[in-house]
C-alpha positions as CSV (number, residue, x, y, z in Angstrom):
1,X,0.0,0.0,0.0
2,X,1.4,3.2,-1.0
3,X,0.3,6.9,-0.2
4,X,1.6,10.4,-0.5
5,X,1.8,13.3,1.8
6,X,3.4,16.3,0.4
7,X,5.6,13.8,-1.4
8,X,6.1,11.6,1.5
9,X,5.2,8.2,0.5
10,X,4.5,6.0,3.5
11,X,4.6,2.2,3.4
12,X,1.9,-0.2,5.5
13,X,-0.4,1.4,7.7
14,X,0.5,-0.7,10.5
15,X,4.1,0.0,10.0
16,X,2.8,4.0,10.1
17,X,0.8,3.7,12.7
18,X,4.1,1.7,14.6
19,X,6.4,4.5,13.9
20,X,3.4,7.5,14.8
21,X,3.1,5.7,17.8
22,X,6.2,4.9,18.6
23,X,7.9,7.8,18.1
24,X,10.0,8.9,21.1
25,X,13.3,11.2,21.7
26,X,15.2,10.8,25.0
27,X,16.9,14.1,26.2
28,X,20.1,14.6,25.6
29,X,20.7,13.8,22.2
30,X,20.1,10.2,22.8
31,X,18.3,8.1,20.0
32,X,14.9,8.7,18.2
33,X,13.0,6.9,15.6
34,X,12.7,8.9,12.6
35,X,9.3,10.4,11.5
36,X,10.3,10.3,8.0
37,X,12.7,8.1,6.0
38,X,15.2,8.6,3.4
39,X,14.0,10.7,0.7
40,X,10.5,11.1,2.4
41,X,9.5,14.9,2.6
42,X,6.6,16.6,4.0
43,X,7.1,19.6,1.2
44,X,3.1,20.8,-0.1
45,X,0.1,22.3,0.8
46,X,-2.0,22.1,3.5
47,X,-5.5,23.5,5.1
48,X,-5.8,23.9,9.1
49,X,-7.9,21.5,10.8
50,X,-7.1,22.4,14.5
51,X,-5.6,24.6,16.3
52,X,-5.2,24.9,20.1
53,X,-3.3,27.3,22.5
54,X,-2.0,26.0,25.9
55,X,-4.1,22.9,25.2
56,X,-7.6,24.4,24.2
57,X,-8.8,24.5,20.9
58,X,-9.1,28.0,19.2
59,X,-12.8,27.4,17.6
60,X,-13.6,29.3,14.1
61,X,-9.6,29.0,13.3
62,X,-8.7,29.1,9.5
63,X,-5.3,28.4,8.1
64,X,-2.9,27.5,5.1
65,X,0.6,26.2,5.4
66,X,2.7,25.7,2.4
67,X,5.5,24.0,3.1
68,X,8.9,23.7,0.7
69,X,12.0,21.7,1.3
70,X,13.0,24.1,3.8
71,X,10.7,26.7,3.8
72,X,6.9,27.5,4.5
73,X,5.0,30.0,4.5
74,X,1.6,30.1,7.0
75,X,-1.6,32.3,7.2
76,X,-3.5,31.7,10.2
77,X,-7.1,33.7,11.0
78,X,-9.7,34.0,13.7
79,X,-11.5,36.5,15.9
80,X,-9.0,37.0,17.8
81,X,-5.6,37.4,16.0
82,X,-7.0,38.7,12.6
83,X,-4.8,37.1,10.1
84,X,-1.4,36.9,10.4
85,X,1.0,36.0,8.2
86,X,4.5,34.8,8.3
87,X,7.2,33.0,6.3
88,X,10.7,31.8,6.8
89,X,12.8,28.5,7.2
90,X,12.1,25.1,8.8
91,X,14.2,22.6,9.5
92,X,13.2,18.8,10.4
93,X,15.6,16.2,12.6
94,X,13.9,12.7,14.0
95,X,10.7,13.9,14.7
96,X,11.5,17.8,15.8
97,X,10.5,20.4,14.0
98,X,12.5,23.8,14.4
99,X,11.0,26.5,12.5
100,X,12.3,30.5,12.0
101,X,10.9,33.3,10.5
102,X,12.1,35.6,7.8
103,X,11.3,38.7,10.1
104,X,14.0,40.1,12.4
105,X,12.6,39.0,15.9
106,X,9.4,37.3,14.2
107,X,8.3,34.0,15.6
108,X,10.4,30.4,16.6
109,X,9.0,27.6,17.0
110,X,10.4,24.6,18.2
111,X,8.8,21.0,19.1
112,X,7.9,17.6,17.3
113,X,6.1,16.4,14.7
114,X,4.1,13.6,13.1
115,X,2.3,12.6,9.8
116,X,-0.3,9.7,9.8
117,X,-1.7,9.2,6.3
118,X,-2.5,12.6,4.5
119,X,-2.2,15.0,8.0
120,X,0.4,16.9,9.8
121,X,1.0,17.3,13.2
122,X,3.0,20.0,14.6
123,X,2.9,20.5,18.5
124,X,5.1,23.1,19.5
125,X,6.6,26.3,21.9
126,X,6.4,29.7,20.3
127,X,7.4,32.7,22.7
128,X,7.0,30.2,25.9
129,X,3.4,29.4,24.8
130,X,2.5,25.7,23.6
131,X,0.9,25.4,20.2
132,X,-0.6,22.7,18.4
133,X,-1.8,22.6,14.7
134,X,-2.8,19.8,12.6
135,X,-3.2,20.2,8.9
136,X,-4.8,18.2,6.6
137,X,-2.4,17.8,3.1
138,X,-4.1,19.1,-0.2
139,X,-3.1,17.3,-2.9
140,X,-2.0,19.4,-6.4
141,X,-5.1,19.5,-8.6
């Protein structure tokens, strides 16, 4: 069975499932399993479907992500915020996720990762304050 997320073809289910599961770091640069393999990218375009703060969900939030090899570029709206914008670089290691913006003193982000079938998941620490976003991959027309 074969899929595609952004590019990133995945195997088995189970063996998906295994890896989304089983997906653990240990501090101190001790070993991971790897999120993606070799030549596996999560590079595309995506649509928000969740988005929480501190652990509760932001309701009425709308959001693109399009992600390159190494950069992206995000649009995220409610009542809120507005819509912001931002773009810059991202950079992926074992299942982390490090992420900086183009704007002097814009936005880090810095935390894990995880694809299961066609949707991202990216929890994270920007300015102190946990986020967590899933996306759901769009595939090119």
């Amino acid at each position: 069975m074969r899929g595609r997320v952004g590019g990133w073809s995945r195997v088995c289910g189970a063996a998906l499932m295994a890896v989304a599961v089983g997906t653990a770091c240990s501090g101190g640069g001790g070993s991971c399993t790897p999120v993606l393999g070799p030549g596996q990218t999560i590079a595309g375009n995506y649509d928000l479907i969740s988005y929480a703060i501190s652990g509760s969900t932001i309701p009425n939030t709308t959001g693109s992500l399009t992600l390159t090899g190494t950069e992206y570029n995000i649009a995220l709206s409610n009542s809120f915020i507005g819509t912001v914008r931002d773009s810059g670089t991202y950079t992926l290691s074992c299942n982390r996720i490090t992420q900086h913006s183009f704007v002097p003193n814009g936005p880090a982000l810095s935390g894990t990762f995880d694809v299961r079938a066609d949707t991202l998941f990216i929890v994270g620490t920007v300015s102190g304050i946990q986020q967590s976003l899933v996306w759901l991959y769009l595939p090119a027309p």
